[in-house]
VMD Tcl script that draws the C-alpha trace (Angstrom):
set ca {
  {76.88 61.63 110.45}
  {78.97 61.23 107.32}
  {78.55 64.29 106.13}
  {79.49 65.86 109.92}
  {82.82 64.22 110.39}
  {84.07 64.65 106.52}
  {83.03 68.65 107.44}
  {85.50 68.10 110.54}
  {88.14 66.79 108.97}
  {88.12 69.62 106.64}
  {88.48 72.12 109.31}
  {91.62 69.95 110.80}
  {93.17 70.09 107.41}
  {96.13 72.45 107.69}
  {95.88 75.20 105.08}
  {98.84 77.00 103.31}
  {99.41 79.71 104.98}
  {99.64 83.27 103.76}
  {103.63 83.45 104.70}
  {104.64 80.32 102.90}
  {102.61 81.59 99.71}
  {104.24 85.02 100.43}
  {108.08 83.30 100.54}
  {107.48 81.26 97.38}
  {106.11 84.94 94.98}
  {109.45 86.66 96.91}
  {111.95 83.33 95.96}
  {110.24 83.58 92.36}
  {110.47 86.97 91.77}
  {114.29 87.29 92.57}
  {114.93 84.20 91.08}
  {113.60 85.93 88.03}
  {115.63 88.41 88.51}
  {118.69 86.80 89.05}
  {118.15 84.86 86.15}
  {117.50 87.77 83.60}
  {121.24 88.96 85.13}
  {122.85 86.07 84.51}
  {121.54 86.22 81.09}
  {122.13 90.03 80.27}
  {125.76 88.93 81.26}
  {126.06 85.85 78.95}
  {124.32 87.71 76.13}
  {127.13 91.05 76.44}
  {130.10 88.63 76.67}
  {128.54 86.42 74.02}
  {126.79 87.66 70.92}
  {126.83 91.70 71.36}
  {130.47 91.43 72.87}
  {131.16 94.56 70.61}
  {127.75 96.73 71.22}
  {128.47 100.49 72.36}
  {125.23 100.48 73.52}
  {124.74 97.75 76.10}
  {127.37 96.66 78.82}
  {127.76 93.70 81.06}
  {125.85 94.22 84.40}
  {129.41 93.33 85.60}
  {130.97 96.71 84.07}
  {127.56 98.68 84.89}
  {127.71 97.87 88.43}
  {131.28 99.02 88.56}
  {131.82 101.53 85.81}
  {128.71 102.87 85.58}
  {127.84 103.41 88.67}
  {131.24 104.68 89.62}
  {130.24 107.61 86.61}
  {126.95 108.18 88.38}
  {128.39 109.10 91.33}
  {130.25 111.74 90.12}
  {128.92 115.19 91.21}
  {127.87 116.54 87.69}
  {126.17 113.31 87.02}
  {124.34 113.29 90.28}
  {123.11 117.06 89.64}
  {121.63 116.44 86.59}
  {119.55 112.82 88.59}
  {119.04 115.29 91.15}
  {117.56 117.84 88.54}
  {115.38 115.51 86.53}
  {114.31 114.03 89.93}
  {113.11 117.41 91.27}
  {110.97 118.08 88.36}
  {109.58 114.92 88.35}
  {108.48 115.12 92.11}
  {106.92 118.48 90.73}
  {104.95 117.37 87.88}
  {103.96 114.44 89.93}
  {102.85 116.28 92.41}
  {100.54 118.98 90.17}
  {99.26 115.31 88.14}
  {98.24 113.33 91.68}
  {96.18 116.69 93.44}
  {94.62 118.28 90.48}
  {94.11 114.73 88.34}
  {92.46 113.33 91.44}
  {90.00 116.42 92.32}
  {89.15 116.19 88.68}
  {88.63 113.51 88.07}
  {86.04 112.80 91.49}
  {84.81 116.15 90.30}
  {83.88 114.81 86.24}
  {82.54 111.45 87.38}
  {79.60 112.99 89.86}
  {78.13 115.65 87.35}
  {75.75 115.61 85.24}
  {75.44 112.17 83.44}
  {75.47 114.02 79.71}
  {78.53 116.65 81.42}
  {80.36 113.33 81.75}
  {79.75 111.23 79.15}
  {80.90 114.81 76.83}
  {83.59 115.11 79.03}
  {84.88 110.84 78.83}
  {84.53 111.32 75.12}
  {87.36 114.85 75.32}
  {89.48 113.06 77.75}
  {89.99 109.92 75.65}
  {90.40 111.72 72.47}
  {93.61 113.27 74.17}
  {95.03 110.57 75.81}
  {94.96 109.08 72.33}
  {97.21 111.86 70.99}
  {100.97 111.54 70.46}
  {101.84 114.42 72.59}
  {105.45 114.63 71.35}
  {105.06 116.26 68.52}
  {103.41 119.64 70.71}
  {106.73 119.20 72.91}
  {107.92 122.47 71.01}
  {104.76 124.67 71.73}
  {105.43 124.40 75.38}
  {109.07 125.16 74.67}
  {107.22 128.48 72.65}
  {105.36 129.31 75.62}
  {107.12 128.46 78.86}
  {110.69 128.37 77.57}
  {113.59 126.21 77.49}
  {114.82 124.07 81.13}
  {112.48 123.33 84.29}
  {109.29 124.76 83.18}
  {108.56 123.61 79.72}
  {109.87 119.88 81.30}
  {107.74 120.30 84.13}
  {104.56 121.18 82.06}
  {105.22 117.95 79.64}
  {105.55 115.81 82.32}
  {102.45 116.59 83.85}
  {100.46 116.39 80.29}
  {101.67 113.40 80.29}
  {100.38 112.11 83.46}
  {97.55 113.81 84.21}
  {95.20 112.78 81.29}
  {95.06 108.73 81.89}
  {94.71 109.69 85.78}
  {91.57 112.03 85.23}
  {90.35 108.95 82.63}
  {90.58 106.60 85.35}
  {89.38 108.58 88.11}
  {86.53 109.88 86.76}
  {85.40 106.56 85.18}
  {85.68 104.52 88.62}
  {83.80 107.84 90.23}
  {80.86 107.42 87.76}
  {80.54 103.85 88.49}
  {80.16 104.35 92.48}
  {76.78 102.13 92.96}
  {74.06 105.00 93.22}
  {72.03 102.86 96.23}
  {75.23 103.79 98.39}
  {75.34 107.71 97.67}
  {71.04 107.28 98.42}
  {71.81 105.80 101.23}
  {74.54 108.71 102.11}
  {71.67 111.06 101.55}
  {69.23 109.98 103.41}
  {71.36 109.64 106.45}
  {72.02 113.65 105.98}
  {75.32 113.26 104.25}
  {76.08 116.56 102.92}
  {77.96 116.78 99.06}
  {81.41 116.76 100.60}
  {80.37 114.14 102.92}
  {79.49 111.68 100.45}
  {82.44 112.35 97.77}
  {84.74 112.47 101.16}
  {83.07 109.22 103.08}
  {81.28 107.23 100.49}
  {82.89 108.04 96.57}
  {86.63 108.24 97.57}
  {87.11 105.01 99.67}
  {84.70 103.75 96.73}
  {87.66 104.51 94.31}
  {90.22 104.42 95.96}
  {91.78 101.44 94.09}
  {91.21 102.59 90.68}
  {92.77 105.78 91.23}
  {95.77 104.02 93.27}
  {96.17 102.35 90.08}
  {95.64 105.63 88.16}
  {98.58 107.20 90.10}
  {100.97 104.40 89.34}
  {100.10 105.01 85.66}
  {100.55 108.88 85.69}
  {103.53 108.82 87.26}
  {105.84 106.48 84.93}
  {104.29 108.67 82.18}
  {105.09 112.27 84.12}
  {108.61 110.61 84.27}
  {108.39 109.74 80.92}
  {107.67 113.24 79.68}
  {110.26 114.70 81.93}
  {112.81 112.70 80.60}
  {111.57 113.15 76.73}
  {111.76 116.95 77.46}
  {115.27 116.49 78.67}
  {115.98 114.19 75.78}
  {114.34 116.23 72.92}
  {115.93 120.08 73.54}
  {118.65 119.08 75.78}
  {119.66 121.85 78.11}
  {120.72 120.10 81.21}
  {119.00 116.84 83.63}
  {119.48 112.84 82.81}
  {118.62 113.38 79.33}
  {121.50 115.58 78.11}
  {123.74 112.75 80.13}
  {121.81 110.25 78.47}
  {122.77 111.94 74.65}
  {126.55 112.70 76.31}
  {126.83 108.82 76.71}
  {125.40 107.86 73.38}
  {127.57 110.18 71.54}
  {130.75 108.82 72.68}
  {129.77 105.09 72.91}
  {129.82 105.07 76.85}
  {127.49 101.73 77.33}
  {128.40 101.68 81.16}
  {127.29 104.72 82.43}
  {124.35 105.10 79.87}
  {122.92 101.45 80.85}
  {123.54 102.50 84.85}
  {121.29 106.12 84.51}
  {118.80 104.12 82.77}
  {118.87 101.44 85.12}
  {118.55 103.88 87.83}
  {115.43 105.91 86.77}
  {113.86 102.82 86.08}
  {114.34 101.77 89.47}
  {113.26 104.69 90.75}
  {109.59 103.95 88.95}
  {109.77 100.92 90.85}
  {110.00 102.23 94.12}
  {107.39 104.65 93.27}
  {104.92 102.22 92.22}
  {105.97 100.14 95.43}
  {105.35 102.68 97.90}
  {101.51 103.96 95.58}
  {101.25 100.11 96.63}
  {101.48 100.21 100.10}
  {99.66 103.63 100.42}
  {96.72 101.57 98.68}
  {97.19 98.66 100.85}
  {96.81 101.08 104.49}
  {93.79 103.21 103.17}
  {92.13 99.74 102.03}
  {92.26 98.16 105.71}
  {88.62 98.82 105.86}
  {87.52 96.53 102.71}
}
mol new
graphics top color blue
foreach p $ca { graphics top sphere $p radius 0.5 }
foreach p [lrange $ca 0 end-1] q [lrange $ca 1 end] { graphics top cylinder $p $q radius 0.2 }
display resetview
């Protein structure tokens, strides 16, 4: 009897509910936000009062942004933008199939292949910036190719790691209910993964951006990085912290929507 009313009294106890948890992350997370602001300010009119480099977010919001806008300056966003959709783009379709494809060979093809894939992911791949210059030539597609080096190893890590690791009682199972290949990689190892390679994605696509943007940066022929250099060289702190501040934004919008694309195709789990 004791036991049945202390398990009733449980079930009237009013739980927290998922939209008061989901108002206290938000109010935390801008209030984190607001506070690093407040401090970027005090630091800049404080101790690096005199830094070329880094600006009040008071003169970045109005400066800066005011240098961003003009039409030169929005080109070159637009054309660092572009060839990061690009690289993105070549990094997300053939990473993916690649990955799916290395993680449901044979056991010893994959384990040889794991072992190539890590080796180059641990490779400093700035230094082979100017053999891509060599071969595809200065602007769009040398930047393009670097981003998507850049991107597309970790993704085909990840991919074909969580692909591997499907449980092998669910692909029997696939099987024996007259699944064909496609079937199962379509309807049983891609929901399986879909996570891990969500998570993949976000990865490969702050590093495409990042080799964009170090292409742009290294042989500067036009795009945010030859603004970027333009600014340092004549000790414009405004406009230089405002680009940055916008690209990095950017990431987090990508990663944001990767986040609710992962959050719709995972319904089902």
């Amino acid at each position: 009897m004791t036991e049945t009313m202390t398990s009733a009294m449980a079930a009237l106890t009013p739980r927290p509910r998922r939209s008061a948890l989901t108002r206290k992350v938000n109010a935390l997370r801008w209030g984190t936000v607001l506070v690093l602001i407040a401090l970027w300010e005090a630091i800049c009119d404080g101790p690096l009062r005199n830094n070329d480099f880094l600006a009040p977010p008071s003169r970045v919001l109005t400066i800066g942004v005011a240098a961003i806008a003009q039409p030169a300056n929005l080109l070159a966003l637009w054309q660092m933008t572009s060839r990061f959709l690009e690289a993105f783009a070549i990094v997300a379709i053939v990473g993916s199939v690649l990955g799916l494809v290395l993680g449901r060979v044979h056991r010893q093809i994959f384990h040889g292949a794991r072992d190539v894939v890590t080796v180059l992911y641990a490779l400093p791949m700035v230094p082979f910036y100017p053999l891509f210059v060599l071969w595809l030539g200065l602007g769009m597609r040398s930047e393009v190719a670097f981003g998507v080096i850049h991107g597309i190893i970790p993704l085909v890590l990840i991919t074909m790691t969580a692909s591997a690791g499907v449980e092998t009682n669910l692909i029997a199972s696939g099987r024996a209910m007259g699944a064909g290949r496609g079937q199962r990689v379509g309807l049983i190892v891609l929901p399986a993964v879909l996570p891990e390679m969500i998570g993949g994605l976000k990865i490969a696509a702050s590093l495409s951006l990042l080799g964009v943007l170090l292409g742009e940066l290294m042989i500067s022929v036009d795009g945010v990085g030859t603004f970027i250099l333009a600014q340092i060289n004549n000790h414009q702190a405004a406009p230089l912290d405002a680009m940055i501040l916008i690209v990095c934004l950017g990431v987090v919008v990508i990663n944001a929507l990767l986040s609710l694309i992962e959050r719709r195709a995972s319904r089902w789990r």
